[in-house]
C-alpha positions in Angstrom: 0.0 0.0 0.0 1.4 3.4 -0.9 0.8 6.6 0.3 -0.1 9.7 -1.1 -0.1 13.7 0.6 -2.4 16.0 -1.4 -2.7 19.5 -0.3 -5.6 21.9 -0.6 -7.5 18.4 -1.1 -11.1 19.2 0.3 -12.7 20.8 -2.9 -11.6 20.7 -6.6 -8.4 19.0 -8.3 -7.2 18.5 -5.2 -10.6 16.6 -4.2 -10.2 14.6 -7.8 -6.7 13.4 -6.8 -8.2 12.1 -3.8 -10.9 10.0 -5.1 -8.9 8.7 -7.6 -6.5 7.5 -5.5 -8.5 6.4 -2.9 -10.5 4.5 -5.3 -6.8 2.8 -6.7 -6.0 1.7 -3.1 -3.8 4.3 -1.9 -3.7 5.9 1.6 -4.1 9.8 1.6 -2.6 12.6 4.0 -5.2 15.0 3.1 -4.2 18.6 3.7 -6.1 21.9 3.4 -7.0 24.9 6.7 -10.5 23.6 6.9 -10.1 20.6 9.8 -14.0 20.2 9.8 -14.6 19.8 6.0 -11.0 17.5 5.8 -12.6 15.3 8.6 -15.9 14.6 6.4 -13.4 14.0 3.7 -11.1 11.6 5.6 -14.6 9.6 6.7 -16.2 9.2 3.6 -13.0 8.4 1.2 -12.3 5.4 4.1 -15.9 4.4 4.4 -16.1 4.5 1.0 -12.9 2.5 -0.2 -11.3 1.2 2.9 -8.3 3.0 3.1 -6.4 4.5 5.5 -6.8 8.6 5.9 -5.0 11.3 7.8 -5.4 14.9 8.2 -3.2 17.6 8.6 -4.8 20.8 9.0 -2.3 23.8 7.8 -2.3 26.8 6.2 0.8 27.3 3.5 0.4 30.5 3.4 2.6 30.5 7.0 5.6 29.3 7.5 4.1 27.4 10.5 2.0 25.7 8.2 4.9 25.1 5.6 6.9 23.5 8.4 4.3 21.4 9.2 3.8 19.4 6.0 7.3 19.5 5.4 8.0 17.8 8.9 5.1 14.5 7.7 6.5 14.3 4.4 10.3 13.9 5.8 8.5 11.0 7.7 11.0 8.2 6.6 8.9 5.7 9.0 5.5 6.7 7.5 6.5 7.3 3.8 4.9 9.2 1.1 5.3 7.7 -2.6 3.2 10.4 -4.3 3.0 14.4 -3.1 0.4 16.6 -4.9 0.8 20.2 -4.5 -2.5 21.4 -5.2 -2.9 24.2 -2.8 -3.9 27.8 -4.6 -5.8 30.6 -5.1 -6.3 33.5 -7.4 -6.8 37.6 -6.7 -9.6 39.1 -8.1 -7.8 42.3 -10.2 -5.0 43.4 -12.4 -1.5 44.4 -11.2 -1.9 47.3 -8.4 -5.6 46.6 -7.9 -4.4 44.1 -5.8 -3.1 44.6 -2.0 0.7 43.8 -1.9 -0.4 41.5 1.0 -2.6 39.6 -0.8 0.0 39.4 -3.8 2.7 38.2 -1.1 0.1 35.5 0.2 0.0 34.0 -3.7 3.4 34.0 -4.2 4.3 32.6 -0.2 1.5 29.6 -1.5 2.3 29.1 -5.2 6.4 29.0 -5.2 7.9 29.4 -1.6 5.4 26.6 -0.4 5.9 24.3 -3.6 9.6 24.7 -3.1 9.8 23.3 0.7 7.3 21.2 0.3 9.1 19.3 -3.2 12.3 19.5 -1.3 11.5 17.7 1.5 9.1 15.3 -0.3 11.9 14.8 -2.9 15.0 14.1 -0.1 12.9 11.5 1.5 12.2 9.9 -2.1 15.6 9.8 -3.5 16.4 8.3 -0.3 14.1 5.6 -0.7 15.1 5.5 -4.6 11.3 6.1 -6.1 8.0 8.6 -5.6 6.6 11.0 -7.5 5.5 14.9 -7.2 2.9 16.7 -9.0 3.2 20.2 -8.8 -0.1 21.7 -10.0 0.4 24.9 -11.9 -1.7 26.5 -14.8 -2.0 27.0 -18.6 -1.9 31.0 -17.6 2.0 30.0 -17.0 2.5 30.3 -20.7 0.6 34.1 -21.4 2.1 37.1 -20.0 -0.9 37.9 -17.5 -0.8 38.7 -14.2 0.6 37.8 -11.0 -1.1 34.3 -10.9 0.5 33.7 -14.1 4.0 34.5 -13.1 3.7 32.8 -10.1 2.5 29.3 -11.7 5.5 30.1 -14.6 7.8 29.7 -12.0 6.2 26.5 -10.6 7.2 24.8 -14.4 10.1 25.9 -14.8 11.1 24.7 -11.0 9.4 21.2 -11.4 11.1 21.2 -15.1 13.8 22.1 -13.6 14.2 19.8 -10.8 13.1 16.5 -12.6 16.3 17.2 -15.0 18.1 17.1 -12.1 16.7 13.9 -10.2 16.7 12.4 -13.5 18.0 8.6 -12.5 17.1 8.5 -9.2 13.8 7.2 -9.0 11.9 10.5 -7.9 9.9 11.9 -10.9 8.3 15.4 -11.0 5.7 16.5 -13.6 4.1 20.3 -13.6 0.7 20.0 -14.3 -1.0 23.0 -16.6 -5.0 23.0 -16.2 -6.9 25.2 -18.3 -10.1 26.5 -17.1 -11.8 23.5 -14.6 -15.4 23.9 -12.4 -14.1 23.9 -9.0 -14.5 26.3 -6.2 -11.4 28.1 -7.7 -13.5 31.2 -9.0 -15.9 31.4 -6.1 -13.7 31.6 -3.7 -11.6 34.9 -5.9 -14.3 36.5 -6.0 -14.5 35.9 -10.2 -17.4 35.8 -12.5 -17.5 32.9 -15.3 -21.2 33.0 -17.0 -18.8 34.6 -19.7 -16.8 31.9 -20.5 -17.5 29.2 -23.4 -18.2 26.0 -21.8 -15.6 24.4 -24.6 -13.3 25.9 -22.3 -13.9 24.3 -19.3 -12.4 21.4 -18.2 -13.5 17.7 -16.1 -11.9 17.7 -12.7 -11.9 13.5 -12.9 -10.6 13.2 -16.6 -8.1 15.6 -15.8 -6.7 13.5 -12.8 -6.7 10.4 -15.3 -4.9 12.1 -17.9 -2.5 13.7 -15.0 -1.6 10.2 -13.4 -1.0 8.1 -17.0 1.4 11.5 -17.9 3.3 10.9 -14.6 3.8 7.4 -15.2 4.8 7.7 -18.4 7.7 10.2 -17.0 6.5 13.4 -18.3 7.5 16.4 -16.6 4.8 18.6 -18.1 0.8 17.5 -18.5 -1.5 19.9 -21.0 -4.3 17.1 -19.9 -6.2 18.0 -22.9 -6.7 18.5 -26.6 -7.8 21.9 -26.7 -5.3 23.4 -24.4 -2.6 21.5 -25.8 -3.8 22.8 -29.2 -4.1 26.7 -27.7 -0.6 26.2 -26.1 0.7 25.3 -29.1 0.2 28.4 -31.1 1.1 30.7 -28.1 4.9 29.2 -28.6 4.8 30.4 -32.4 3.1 33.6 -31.6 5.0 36.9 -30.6 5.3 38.0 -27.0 4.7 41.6 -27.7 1.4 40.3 -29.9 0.6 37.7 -27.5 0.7 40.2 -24.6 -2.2 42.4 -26.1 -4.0 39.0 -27.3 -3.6 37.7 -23.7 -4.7 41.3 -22.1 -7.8 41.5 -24.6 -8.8 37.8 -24.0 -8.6 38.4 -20.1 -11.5 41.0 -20.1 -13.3 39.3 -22.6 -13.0 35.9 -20.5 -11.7 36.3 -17.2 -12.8 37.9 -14.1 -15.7 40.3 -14.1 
């Protein structure tokens, strides 16, 4: 039996990592700041499949919650084979419409709390000689737009980065680029989406699947789907200064209202 740590698992892709795995017999550390909704969580994923679940309430956007996760996944005793760093959140606004607080927050979740947290997960992995990490990061990595965007940029190029450099020693590391996906994501911003096409929008469940068969195939970057990978494609052969305004133009038209 293997075991897998998911943060931010109580609602969205992080909730779809969970029932997937649960459902292929793995034992979950389930992670997010809401204890009460991680305990209904924990209960029905081992009612439900017979696994073993713990919780670890925490909130990465503090270093006490940082430390915290770091400390179970350095757990060489209780193992973790697979680490998926889900946790996130987006502002509602452009670039100094924001609070610099708020900004800080993003960036303390998205890349200071993906950094400990793959360091720690990988140390303990490439001293066992196998696991896997799944940084979750965006398809808004690839436009120049935004904060969000920068800070999920720097989550590929880091997991990229990394699995180059563990290449060989058992750990793999694979960024994985959503596009749009109906989760709580939007809600919780603050963000409007009546005005976006519902081709855009992705399956929380199919993208897990696609997610896990990329990881095992040893991919260090998912697009898990058709459409996005399509989109992605002609943003590499398109301009920056053109795709800048394109990416500007298509954010009012599409993004938060």
């Amino acid at each position: 039996m293997t075991t897998a740590l998911i943060t931010g698992s109580t609602a969205g892709i992080g909730a779809a990592f969970a029932r997937r795995l649960a459902a292929d017999g793995h034992d979950l550390v389930l992670v997010a700041r809401d204890t009460k909704r991680l305990r209904e969580q924990a209960t029905e994923l081992h009612d439900r499949h017979g696994i073993e679940v713990e919780v670890l309430t925490a909130d990465l956007a503090t270093d006490d919650g940082i430390e915290a996760v770091a400390a179970r996944l350095a757990d060489l005793k209780n193992p973790v084979d697979l680490l998926v760093n889900n946790a996130g959140f987006g502002n509602k606004g452009r670039y100094l419409d924001v609070p610099m607080a708020d900004e800080l927050r993003m960036l303390k979740v998205h890349c200071e709390a993906v950094l400990r947290l793959t360091s720690a997960a990988a140390e303990a992995m490439r001293t066992r000689g196998r696991g896997g990490i799944v940084n979750v990061a965006s398809v808004a990595a690839f436009v120049p737009r935004g904060t969000y965007g920068a800070s999920k940029a720097w989550v590929v190029q880091f997991t990229q980065g990394a699995a180059k450099d563990l290449a060989g020693s058992g750990v793999r590391l694979m960024a994985l680029c959503p596009g749009f996906v109906r989760t709580e994501f939007h809600q919780r911003a603050g963000m409007g989406t009546d005005n976006i096409p519902n081709w855009m929008w992705l399956d929380a469940d199919k993208l897990v699947a696609t997610a896990l068969a990329d990881l095992a195939r040893g991919k260090s970057l998912s697009i898990p789907d058709p459409r996005y990978k399509a989109l992605m494609g002609v943003v590499k052969v398109t301009p920056r200064a053109l795709l800048g305004g394109i990416s500007s133009r298509t954010g009012r038209k599409y993004g938060p209202q």
